[in-house]
N, C-alpha and C positions, 0 to 999 in steps of 0.2 A: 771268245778270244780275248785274252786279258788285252787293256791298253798299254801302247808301249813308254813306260814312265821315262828314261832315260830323254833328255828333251832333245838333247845333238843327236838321239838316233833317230834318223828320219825314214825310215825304212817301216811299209809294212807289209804285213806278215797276213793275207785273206787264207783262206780256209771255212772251205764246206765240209762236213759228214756226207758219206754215202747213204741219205735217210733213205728208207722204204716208201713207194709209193703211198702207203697210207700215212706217214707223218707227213710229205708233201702235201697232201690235201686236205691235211689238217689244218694247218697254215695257211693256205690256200683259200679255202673252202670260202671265209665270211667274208672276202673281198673282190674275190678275182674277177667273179662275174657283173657285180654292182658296178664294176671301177669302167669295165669294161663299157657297160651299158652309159652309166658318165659321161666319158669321153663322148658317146657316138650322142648322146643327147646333146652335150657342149655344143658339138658339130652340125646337128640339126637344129637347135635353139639359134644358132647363130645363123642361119642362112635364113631362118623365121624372120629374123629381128633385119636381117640387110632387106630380102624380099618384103618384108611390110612397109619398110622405108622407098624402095622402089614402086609400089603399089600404090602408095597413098600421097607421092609426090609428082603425081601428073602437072603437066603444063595446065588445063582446062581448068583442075583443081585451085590453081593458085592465088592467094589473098594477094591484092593489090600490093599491102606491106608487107609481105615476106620476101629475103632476101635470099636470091639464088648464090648458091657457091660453086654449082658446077651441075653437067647434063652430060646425059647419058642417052641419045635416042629422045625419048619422050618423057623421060623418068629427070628427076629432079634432086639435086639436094641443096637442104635450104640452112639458112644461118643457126633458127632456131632447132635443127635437127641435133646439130653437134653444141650445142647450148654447156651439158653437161663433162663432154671429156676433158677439159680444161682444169687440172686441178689449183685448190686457191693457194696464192704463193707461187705460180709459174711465172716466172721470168716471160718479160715482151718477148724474148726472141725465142725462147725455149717452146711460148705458146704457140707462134707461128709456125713451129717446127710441127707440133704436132698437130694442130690443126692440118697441115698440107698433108702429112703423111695420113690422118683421117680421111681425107678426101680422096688420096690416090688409093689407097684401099678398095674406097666406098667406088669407084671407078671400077677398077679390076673386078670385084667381084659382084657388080653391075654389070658387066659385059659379060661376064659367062653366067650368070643368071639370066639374063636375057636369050642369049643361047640355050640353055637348057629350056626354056619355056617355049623356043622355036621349035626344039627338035624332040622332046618327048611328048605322047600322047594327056589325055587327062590322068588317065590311072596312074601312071608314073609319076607324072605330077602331084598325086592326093598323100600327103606325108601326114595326113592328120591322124593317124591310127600309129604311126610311129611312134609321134609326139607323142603320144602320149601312154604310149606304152614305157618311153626312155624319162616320162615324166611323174609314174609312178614307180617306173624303179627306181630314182632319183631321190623320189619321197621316201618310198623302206630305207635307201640306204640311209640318207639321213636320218632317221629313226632309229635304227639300230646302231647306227653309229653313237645317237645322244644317251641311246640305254644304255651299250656298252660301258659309255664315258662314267654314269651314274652310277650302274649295279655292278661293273667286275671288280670281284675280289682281286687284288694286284701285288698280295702278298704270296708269294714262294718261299718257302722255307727249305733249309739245306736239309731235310729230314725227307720233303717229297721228292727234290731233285736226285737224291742218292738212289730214292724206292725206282726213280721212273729209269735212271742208267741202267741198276742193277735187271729190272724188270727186260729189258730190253738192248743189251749190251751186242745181238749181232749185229744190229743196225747204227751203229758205232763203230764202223770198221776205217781204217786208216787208208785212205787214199796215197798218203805223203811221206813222209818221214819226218817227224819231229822232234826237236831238239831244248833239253834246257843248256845255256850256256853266258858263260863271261865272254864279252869280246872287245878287242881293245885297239883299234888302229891309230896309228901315232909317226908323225914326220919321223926318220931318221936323225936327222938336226935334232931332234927332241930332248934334253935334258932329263937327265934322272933315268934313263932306257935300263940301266941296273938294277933300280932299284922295283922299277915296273915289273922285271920281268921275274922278281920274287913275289912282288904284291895277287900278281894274276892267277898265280897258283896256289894263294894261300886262303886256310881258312878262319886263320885267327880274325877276330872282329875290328882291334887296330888294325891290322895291315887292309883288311878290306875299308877303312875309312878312309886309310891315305891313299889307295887306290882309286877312290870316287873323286877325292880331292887332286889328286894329280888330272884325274881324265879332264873335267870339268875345266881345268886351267890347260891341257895341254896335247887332248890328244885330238885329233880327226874326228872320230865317229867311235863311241863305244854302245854297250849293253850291257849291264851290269843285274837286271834282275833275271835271278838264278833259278824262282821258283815259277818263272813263266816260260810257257811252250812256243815254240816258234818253228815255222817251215825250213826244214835244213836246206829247198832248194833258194830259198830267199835270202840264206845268209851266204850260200855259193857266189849269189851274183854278186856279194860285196866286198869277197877274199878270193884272192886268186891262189885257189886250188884245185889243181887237176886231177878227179879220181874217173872212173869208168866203172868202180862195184861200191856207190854211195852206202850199202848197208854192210859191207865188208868194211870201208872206213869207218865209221863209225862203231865197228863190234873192236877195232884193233888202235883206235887213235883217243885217248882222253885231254893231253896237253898238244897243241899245235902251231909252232910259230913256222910260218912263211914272209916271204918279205918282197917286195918288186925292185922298181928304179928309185922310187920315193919314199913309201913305208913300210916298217914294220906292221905285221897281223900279230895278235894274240887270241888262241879261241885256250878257255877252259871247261870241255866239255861234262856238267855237271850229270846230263842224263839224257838220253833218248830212248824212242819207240819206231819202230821199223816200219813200214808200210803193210799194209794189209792184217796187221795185230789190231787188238781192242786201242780204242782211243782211251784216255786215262779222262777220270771225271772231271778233271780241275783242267782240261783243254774241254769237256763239253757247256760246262756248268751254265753260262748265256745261251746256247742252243737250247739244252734242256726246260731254261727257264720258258721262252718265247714259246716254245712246243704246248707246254702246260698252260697259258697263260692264250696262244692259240684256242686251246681244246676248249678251256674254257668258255670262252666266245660264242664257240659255238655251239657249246650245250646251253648259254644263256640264250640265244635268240631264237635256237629251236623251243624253248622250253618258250619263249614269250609266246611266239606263233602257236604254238599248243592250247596255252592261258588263253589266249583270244579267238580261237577254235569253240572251245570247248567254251566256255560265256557266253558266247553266241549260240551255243546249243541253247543252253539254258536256260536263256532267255528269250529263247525262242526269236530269235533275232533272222534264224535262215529255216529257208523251208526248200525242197528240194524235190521237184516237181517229177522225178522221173525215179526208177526203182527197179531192178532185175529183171520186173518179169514185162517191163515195157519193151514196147515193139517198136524196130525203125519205123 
């Protein structure tokens, strides 16, 4: 989706393609499930790190000079625990803010840790096969994310983007209805509304200059670039226009002025595409790119996982103890 340059139009314009299952998990594919595993590691990393603080700051444990900051039951937290959240440059009062807000944390999620270790058995409790299973997914991702960073090729040229539309143009079908067009809203009170309403229709290259120059000094809200695509229902919300067969207007309406209590609309409508037609390449062009740029990804880190498959053959690095005709 082109960005929208006009800077007083503050309006945007989202837009999906209807891709095919397989271009969503093309995209998909090199993240979804790492990000996933991520989070749920984040999640168990952090209950690791509260529970070892709760573990190892017993009453009976305690050095004569460590200074408690708060109790929990049995469980402790001591001055030197929270040593490091304090970043340098904190303001006295801003430190105290956080340090308490540390501690009431360290509280709460002390108290249901404590509960959960009352009320599940040990198995429930053994998360060490998790860890560390969210701890080498953790590790590939970061891996693959730093080859990535290193090996992908990041150039697209409009030579491949054309082959991959043309290659694949059902999967580009139009959800919307989009529009290229001039648009120009502007106070009534507005000076110069004559000469506006020649400039909005016109294609001579003066008259579109003093049309930029008028909007910029005087009108509401316009859009003036003509070779970009934009959602016709996105520009409805911003003109009050009542139709009921949106591609019937659009087959019968090219110039359009409406008006309300306060302003005049101006649309010049330079071009549109109907809902459910081929999307035009110059509305996919960034889709197409990301897709390609996608694929790639993932033919780079299958191909690395392969390299280091096959190295380990051959260097006899794995040996594999079992074989076809092994018996349970």
């Amino acid at each position: 989706m082109p960005q929208l340059s006009n800077s007083r139009f503050r309006l945007h314009f989202p837009y999906s393609v209807n891709m095919s299952s397989f271009h969503r998990s093309v995209s998909e594919s090199v993240n979804a499930v790492l990000l996933t595993s991520l989070k749920s590691f984040a999640a168990l990393f952090f209950l690791f790190i509260v529970t070892s603080i709760v573990s190892c700051s017993s009453k009976d444990n305690e050095d004569e000079n460590r200074k408690a900051l708060a109790r929990v039951n049995d469980a402790y937290l001591y001055q030197d625990d929270i040593q490091n959240i304090v970043p340098k440059g904190t303001s006295a009062k801003d430190s105290i803010e956080l340090v308490k807000k540390f501690i009431d944390n360290w509280v709460r999620e002390t108290l249901v840790i404590q509960k959960a270790e009352d009320n599940l058995d040990e198995a429930q409790k053994n998360v060490e096969k998790q860890l560390a299973a969210y701890r080498n997914s953790l590790i590939t991702y970061t891996y693959e994310k730093e080859l990535v960073k290193q090996k992908l090729d990041t150039t697209v040229t409009n030579e491949e983007i054309e082959q991959y539309y043309n290659n694949n143009k059902s999967n580009f079908e139009l959800k919307d209805n989009i529009i290229k067009v001039i648009y120009v809203k502007v106070n009534k009170k507005a000076p110069g509304i004559n000469k506006l309403e020649k400039w909005y229709k016109s294609d001579n290259a003066k008259d579109k200059q003093q049309l930029t120059d008028y909007c910029h000094q005087f009108a509401e809200n316009f859009y003036l670039d003509e070779n970009s695509w934009l959602l016709f229902d996105d520009l409805l919300k911003e003109i009050p226009i009542q139709t009921y067969n949106k591609e019937l207007f659009l087959q019968n309406n090219r110039l359009v002025e409406v008006n309300d209590s306060l302003y005049n609309y101006y649309l010049n409508i330079k071009g549109f595409k109907i809902r459910n037609s081929i999307s035009p390449l110059s509305f996919e062009k960034d889709n197409i790119k990301n897709i390609i740029l996608n694929k790639r990804k993932l033919q780079l880190v299958t191909k690395m996982k392969e390299d280091i498959y096959n190295d380990a053959l051959n260097s006899k690095d794995i040996e594999i103890y079992i074989d076809d005709n092994t018996k349970k």
